[in-house]
Each structure stands twice: as C-alpha cells, then as structure tokens.
C-alpha positions, 0 to 999 in steps of 0.5 A, a space after each residue: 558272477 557272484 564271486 564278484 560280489 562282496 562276501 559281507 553283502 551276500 552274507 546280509 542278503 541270505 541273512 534276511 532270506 525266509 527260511 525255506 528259501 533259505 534251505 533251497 538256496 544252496 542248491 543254485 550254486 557251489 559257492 551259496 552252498 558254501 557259504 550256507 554251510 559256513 558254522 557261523 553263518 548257520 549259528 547266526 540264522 539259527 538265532 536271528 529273529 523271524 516271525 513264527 512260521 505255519 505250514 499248509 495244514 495251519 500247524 507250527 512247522 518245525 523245519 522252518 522254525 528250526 524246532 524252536 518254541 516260541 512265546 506267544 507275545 513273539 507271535 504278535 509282535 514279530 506277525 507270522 508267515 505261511 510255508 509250504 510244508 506239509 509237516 
C-alpha cells in the first residue's frame, strides 16, 4: 500500500515527523526503513529546523536533537517539545 504512494510526498511526510517517532517509524515496514536509511534523507532531517526538545527528567535530550547545541534565542523562537526518553 505504500509503495503506491509517490516517493516525494513520503519524503515530506516523515520530513515533518517529531524525531523520536521518526527513530520508531522505520520499524513499521521494509520500505520506510529503506527510505529513513536513505544518506540524504538522514543529512537532510540532521539539518532541518526543529524545536529543541526535553526528556522526562526536563534535561536536553541528545537523542532527539541528534547532539546538537543549540542557541537560546532558537529556544524561543522555534518553542520546545517533550520526549519520552530518560536520558
């Protein structure tokens, strides 16, 4: 069913995915997998703009922002999110 869906507008759907369903999404099927293990769809979800995101404990997770240092004027310009990662 998803192979009948054009390849571009799969693309823009993960592109705007939160990251840590991002890291789950690869698990659904052999094609999304595929396609999140693609080099430039990585480099180009590795250099979108995202809000910085907190864990449970209210810490900077560095899995979700993918060990990114980010400003503090980002923080209020792009907001923040909540993951559920401990560390």
């Amino acid at each position: 069913m998803l192979i009948d869906i054009d390849n571009y507008l799969i693309y823009n759907i993960l592109y705007f995915i939160c990251n840590e369903d991002l890291f789950q999404i690869n698990i659904i099927s052999k094609y999304l997998n595929l396609i999140c293990s693609d080099t430039l769809f990585k480099k180009k979800i590795y250099k979108r703009i995202h809000p910085i995101i907190f864990n449970v404990l209210d810490n900077y997770c560095i899995k979700c922002n993918m060990n990114k240092r980010f400003q503090y004027s980002k923080l209020i310009e792009y907001g923040y999110n909540r993951c559920h990662h401990i560390t």
